[in-house]
BALO-142663 format. One record per residue (C-alpha): y, x, z; residue in one letter. Coordinates in steps of 0.1 Angstrom, whole numbers, padded with zeros to 4 digits, always signed. Each point is the difference from the previous one (the first is absolute). Layout:
YXZA ...
! end
This chain:
-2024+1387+1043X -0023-0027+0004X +0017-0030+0022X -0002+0001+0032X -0027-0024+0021X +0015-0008+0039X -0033+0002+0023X +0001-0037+0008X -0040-0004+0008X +0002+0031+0019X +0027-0011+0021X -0020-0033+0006X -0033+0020+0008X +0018+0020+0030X +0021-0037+0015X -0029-0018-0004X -0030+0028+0007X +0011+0027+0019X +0034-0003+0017X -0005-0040+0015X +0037-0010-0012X -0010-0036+0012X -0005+0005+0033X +0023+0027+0002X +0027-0027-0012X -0011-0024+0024X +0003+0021+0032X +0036+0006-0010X +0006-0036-0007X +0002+0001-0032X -0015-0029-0024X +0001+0028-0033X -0038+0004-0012X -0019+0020-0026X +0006-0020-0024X +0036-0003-0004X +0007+0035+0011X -0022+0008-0033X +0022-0026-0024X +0036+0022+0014X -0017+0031-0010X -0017-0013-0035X +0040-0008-0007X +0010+0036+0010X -0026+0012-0023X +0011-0022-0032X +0036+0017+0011X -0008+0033+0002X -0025-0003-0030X +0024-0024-0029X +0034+0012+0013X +0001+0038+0018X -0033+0018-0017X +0014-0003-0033X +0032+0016+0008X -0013+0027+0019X -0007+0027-0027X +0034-0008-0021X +0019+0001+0034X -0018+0033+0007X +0013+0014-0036X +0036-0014+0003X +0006+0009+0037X +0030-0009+0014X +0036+0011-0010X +0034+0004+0011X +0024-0020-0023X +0038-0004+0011X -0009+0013+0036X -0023-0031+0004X -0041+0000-0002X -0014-0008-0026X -0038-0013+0006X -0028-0004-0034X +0002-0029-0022X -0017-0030+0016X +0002+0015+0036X +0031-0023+0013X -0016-0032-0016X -0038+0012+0014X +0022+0004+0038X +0017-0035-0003X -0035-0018-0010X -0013+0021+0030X +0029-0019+0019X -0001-0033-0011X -0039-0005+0010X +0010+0007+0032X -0021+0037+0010X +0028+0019+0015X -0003-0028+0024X -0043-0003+0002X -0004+0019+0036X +0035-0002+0016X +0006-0015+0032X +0010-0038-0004X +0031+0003+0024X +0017+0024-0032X -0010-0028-0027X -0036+0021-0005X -0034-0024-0006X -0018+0021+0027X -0033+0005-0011X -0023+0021+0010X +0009+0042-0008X -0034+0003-0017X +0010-0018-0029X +0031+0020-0004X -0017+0034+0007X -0024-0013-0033X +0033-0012-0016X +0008+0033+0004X -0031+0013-0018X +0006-0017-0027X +0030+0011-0003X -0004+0033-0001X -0029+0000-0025X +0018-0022-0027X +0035+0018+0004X +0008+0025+0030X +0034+0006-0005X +0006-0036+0000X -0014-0005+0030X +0019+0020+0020X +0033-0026-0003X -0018-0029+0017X -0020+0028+0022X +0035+0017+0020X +0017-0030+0000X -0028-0016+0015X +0001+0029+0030X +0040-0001+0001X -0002-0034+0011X -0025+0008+0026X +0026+0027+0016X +0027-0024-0005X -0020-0029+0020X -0011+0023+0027X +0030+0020+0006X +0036-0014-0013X +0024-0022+0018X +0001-0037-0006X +0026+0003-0025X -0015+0024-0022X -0030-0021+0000X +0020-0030-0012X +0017+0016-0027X -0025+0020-0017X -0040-0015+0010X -0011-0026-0013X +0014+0013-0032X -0018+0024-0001X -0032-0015+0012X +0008-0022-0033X +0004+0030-0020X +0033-0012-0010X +0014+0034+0015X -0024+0034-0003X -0003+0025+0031X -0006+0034-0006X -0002+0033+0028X +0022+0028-0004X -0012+0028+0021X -0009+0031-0013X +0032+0027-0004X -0007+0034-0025X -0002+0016+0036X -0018-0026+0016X -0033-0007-0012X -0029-0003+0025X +0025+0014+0027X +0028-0026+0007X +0017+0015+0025X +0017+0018-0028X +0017-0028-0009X +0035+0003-0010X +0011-0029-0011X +0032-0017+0023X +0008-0033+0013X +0039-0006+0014X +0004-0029+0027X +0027-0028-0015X +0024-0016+0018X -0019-0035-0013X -0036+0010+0015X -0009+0010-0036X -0005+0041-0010X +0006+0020-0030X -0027+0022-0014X +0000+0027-0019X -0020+0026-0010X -0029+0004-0028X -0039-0010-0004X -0023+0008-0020X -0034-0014-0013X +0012-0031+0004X -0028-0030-0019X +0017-0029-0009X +0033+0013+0012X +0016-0021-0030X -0011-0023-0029X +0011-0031-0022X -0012-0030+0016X +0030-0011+0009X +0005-0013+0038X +0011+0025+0027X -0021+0036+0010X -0005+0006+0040X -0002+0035+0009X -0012+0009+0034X +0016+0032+0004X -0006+0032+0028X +0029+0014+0011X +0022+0017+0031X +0024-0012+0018X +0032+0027+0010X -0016+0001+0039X -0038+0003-0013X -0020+0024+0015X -0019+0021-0016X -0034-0005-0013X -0023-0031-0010X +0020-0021+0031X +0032+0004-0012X -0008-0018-0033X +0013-0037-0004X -0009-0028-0025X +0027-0014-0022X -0004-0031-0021X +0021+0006-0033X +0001-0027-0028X +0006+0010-0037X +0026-0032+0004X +0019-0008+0027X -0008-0039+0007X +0028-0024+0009X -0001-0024+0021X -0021-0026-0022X -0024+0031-0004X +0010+0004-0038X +0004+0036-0015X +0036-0001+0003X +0008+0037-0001X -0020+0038-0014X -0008+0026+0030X +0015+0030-0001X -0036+0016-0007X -0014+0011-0033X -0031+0014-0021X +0008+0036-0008X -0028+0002-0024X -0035-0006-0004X -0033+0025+0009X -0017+0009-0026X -0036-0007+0010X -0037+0008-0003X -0007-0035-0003X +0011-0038+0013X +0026+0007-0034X +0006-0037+0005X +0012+0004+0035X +0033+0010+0006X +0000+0026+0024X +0036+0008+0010X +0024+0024+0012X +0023-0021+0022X +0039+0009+0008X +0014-0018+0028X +0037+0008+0001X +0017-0021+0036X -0023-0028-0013X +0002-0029+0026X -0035-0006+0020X -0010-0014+0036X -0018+0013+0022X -0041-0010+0003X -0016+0004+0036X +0016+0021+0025X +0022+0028-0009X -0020+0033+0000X -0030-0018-0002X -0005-0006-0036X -0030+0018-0007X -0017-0024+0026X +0013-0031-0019X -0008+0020-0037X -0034+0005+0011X -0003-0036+0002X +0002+0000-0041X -0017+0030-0003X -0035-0011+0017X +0001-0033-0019X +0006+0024-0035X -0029+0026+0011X -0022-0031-0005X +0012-0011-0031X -0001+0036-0012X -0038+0003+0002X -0005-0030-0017X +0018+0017-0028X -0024+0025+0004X -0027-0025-0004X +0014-0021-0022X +0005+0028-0025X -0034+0008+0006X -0010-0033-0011X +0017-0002-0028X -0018+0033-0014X -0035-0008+0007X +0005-0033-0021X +0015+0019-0027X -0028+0030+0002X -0028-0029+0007X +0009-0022-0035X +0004+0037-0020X -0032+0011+0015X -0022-0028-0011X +0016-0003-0035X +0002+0040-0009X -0031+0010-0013X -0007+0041+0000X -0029+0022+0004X -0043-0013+0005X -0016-0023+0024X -0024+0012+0026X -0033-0001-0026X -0001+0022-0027X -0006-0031-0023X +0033-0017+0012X +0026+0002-0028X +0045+0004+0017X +0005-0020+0025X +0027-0008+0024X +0016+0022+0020X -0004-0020+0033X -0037+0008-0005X +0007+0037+0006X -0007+0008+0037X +0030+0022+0006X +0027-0029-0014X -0022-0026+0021X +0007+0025+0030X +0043+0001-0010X +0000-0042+0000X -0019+0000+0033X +0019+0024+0015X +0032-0022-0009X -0018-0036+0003X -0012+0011+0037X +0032+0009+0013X +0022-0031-0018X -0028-0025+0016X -0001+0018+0031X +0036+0001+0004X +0010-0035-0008X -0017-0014+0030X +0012+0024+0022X +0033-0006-0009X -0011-0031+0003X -0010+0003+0032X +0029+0018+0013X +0023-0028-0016X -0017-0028+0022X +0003+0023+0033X +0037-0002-0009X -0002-0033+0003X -0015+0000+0032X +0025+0023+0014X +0026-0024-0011X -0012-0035+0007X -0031+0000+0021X +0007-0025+0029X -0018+0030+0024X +0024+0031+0012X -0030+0019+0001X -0011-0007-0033X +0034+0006-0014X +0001+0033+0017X -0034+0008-0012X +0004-0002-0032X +0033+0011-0004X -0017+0037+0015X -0025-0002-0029X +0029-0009-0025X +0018+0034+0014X -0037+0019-0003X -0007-0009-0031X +0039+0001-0020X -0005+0038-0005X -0034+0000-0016X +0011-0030-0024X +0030+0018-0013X -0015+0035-0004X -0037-0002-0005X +0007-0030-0024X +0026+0015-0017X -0023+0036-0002X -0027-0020-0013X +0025-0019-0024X +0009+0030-0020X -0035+0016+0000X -0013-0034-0011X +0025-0001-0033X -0011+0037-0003X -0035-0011-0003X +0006-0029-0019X +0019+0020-0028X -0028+0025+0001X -0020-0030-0013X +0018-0002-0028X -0001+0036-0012X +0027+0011-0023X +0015-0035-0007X +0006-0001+0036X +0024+0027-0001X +0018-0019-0030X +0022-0023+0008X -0006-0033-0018X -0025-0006+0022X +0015-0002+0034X -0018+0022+0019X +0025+0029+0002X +0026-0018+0010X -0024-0016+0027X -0002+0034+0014X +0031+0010-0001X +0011-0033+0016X -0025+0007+0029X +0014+0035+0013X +0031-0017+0013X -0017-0021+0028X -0015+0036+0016X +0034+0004+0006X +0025-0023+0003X +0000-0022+0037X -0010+0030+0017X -0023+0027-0015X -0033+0000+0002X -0002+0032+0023X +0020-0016+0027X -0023-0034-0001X -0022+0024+0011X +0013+0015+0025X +0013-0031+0016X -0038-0015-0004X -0011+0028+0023X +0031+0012+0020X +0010-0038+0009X -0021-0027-0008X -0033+0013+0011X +0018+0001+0037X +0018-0030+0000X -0012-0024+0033X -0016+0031+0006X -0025+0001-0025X -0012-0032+0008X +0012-0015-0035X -0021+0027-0021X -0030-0007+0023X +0007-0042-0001X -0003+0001-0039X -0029+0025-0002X -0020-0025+0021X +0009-0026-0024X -0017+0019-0022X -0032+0005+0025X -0002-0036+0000X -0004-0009-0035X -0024+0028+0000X -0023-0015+0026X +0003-0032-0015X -0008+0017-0035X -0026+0023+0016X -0025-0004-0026X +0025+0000-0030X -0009+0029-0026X +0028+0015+0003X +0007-0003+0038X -0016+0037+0010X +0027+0016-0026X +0031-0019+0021X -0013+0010+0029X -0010+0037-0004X +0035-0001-0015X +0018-0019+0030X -0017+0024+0024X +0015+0035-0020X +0033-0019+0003X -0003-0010+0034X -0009+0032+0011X +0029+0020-0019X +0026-0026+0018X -0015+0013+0033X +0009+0033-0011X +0035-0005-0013X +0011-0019+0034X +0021+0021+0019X -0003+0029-0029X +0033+0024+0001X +0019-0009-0028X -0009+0029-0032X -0037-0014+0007X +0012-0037-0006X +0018+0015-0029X -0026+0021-0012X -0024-0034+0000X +0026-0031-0011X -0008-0006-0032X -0034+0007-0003X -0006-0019+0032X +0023-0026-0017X -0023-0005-0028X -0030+0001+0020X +0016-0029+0021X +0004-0018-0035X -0033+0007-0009X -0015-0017+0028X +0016-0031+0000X -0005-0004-0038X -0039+0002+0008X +0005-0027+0029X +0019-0022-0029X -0033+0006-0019X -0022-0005+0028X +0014-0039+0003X +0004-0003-0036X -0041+0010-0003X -0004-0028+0025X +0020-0024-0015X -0013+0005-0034X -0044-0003+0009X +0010-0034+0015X +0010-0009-0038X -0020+0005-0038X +0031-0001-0024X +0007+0029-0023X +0032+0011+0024X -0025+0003+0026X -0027+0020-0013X +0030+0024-0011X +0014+0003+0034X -0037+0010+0016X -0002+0025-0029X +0036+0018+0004X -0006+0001+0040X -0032+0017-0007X +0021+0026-0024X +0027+0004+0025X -0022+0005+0030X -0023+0027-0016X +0025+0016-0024X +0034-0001+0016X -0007-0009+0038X -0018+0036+0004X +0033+0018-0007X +0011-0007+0039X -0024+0026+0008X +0013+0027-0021X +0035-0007+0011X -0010+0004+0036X -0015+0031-0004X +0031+0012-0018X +0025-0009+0025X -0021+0012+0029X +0006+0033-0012X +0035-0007+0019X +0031+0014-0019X -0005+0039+0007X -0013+0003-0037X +0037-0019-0007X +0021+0025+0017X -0020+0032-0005X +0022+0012-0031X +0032+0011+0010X +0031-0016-0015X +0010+0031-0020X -0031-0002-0016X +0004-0036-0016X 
! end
């Protein structure tokens, strides 16, 4: 694989250009400007680029192991996670009251980019400790935020989330799993998970698991499910690792990718854990971590995506096969053949697209945290909740179809596997699933989100958009985002207030159409941006908006007409017949 090249001018194109980082800084009172947000992520690039790329094929072949009951992680893995430690990124977008630097979430939702296209599996160590931590903060007692935080926020301990049972996937009220009050406020849990990333490794330090579980008077259902914080070692009273948990690693999943990950059956037997949040309220205070991983999750989707069309883009330009356009012309390139041009477009438009959305959404996350105006907060909080769903499933949908494109670039060497691009793929499939699956974003888009405030949030951020397009009114691309934006708007009309098989029937396509959308607005301002300027990055950003708002943009009007068919063609066929 050729090595890989972080998106550092890119990233300064949408501060700078497109998103207003500077004055978005300012009205939060911070004194952070383009310019040095640029030099963090430049050093997360050299990172990810001289220290976690080259490990990420050879982790993928070694995988992870079980040796003497312990985890075993890939040679250079443990020394790649304690350089990852030293320089301080566990720590880049924590809150300052847990020993984080507090800067703003959009350079650790690029961090996270990065991450996932130089070496997913090792991102998701710094990734769920990151959104342990958060539950922690939000929802534990003083003491257990004194004992185990800001260790974590250092990345001196890991966090990971053990929720899912064999009979309790999507559905956790199945949950089995059993916590026993103690005598000393403590509880004992035991019971088994499964699935569970990161649930051990050799980096040494301690492993926080935030574990679901009932308590003996629980009722039954979702709201009799409690929180349990359960450490691999049991800290004493100078927080050192005095003594092991009665938990273990029964074995390891084998996998259709993330080899490098360790993905973990966990056996808790009366291991000693405290309780997080209120008791039979845990999947309130869980949901707390999984919001914040649904985010990072699509920018595994993205970054993955990233990753591939750099690959395809440097074997498409050097692979010579098959005449130019003239019958004169002698082999040429591959990127001169239309259909290939039409794969890296396809990929390029939605990687460019989605980097300043998440972009984007990153900075309203900062506004919902720190803006001195209640509103303000509130406001953008609502478009942080509107828009969680489409990041994690349209970019992780687009993620996958992206490395599928991107192999397809490479013919039959991309099915081989010294060049990287199968295990790119097979990396990608995970993040459709994990955090929520992609089917339930959906549904959640359309059976919550679009009625939250009610159904003022949905209509708030589609005026956003109706603003830059008056402003942009004579943009080349502007008719396409709004003949879009008016198919969308006009669905969401029709899914307020639908019965429940209709939303179903609609979610993801709807979903996708939703995602669509607010990639062409991301184009709409990046257009903008980019005929105010004349460098090379420029010209190529008017170009791809013009590809994505003729070529891809259109689909939104296929996928309405599918979904308006309602879901009667869905549940014709009787079950017997399937």
């Amino acid at each position: 694989m050729d090595a890989y090249v972080a998106p550092v001018e890119d990233y300064r194109f949408l501060l700078s250009q497109v998103l207003g980082f500077d004055l978005e800084m300012a009205e939060l009172g911070s004194d952070l400007d383009t310019e040095l947000a640029v030099s963090i992520l430049d050093e997360a690039g050299k990172l990810c680029t001289e220290v976690l790329h080259p490990i990420n094929q050879s982790g993928d072949e070694e995988g992870s192991r079980i040796v003497d009951g312990e985890v075993r992680t890939p040679a250079g893995f443990s020394n790649a996670y304690a350089t990852f430690r030293d320089a301080g990124w566990p720590s880049l977008s924590a809150d300052t009251a847990h020993g984080g630097q507090g800067l703003p979430f959009v350079l650790q939702l690029w961090l996270d980019e990065m991450l996932s296209a130089s070496n997913l599996s090792f991102g998701l160590f710094p990734a769920l400790t990151r959104g342990a931590a958060e539950a922690i903060a939000a929802h534990a007692t003083d003491a257990v935020k004194s004992t185990y935080l800001s260790r974590m926020v250092s990345g001196e301990w890991t966090g990971v989330m053990a929720l899912t049972e064999s009979s309790a996937g999507s559905d956790l009220s199945l949950i089995k799993t059993k916590a026993s009050p103690q005598a000393d406020g403590s509880h004992t849990i035991t019971g088994q998970k499964i699935f569970i990333s990161s649930g051990d490794h050799d980096f040494g330090g301690n492993i926080i698991h935030l574990v679901l579980a009932r308590l003996p008077d629980a009722p039954a259902g979702v709201s009799g499910i409690s929180l349990f914080l359960v450490p691999k070692f049991l800290p004493d009273a100078a927080g050192a690792c005095a003594r092991r948990n009665t938990m273990a690693v029964g074995s390891l999943e084998h996998k259709m990718g993330i080899h490098a990950q360790p993905t973990c059956v966990m056996n808790y037997d009366e291991a000693i854990g405290w309780l997080v949040g209120e008791p039979n309220r845990g999947l309130a205070a869980m949901f707390t971590m999984m919001n914040a991983e649904r985010l990072m999750v699509g920018m595994q989707g993205l970054g993955v995506a990233a990753s591939a069309y750099q690959q395809a883009a440097v074997y498409a330009k050097g692979r010579s096969q098959g005449r130019g356009a003239s019958a004169a012309s002698g082999t040429v390139a591959i990127v001169e053949h239309v259909d290939v041009r039409r794969m890296l477009l396809d990929v390029r438009s939605f990687v460019e697209g989605g980097r300043a959305l998440a972009g984007w959404v990153a900075l309203q996350v900062d506004r919902a945290r720190k803006h001195p105006d209640p509103d303000e907060r509130t406001r953008a909080d609502g478009f942080v909740a509107l828009l969680t769903p489409v990041i994690k499933a349209a970019f992780t949908d687009m993620g996958f179809e992206s490395a599928v494109q991107a192999q397809q670039v490479f013919g039959g060497h991309g099915y081989i596997r010294e060049w990287g691009m199968e295990q790119l793929v097979r990396d990608a499939r995970i993040a459709q699933i994990y955090e929520g699956t992609n089917g339930i974003q959906a549904l959640d888009l359309v059976g919550r989100k679009l009625s939250m405030a009610g159904g003022t949030v949905v209509d708030a951020y589609f005026a956003l958009i109706e603003g830059d397009l008056d402003r942009a009114a004579d943009g080349s691309i502007a008719k396409n985002v709004v003949t879009a934006l008016e198919t969308l708007r006009g669905i969401t009309v029709l899914l307020k207030g639908a019965d429940p098989q209709t939303l179903g029937a609609a979610a993801v396509d709807y979903l996708r159409m939703f995602a669509l959308v607010s990639l062409g607005w991301m184009w709409l301002r990046m257009e903008c941006a980019a005929e105010q300027g004349s460098t090379p990055l420029d010209r190529a950003k008017i170009d791809i908006a013009r590809y994505f708002a003729t070529r891809v943009l259109p689909r939104v009007s296929g996928m309405a007409a599918t979904l308006s068919s309602g879901p009667e063609p869905i549940m014709a066929l009787p079950v017997d017949a399937f």
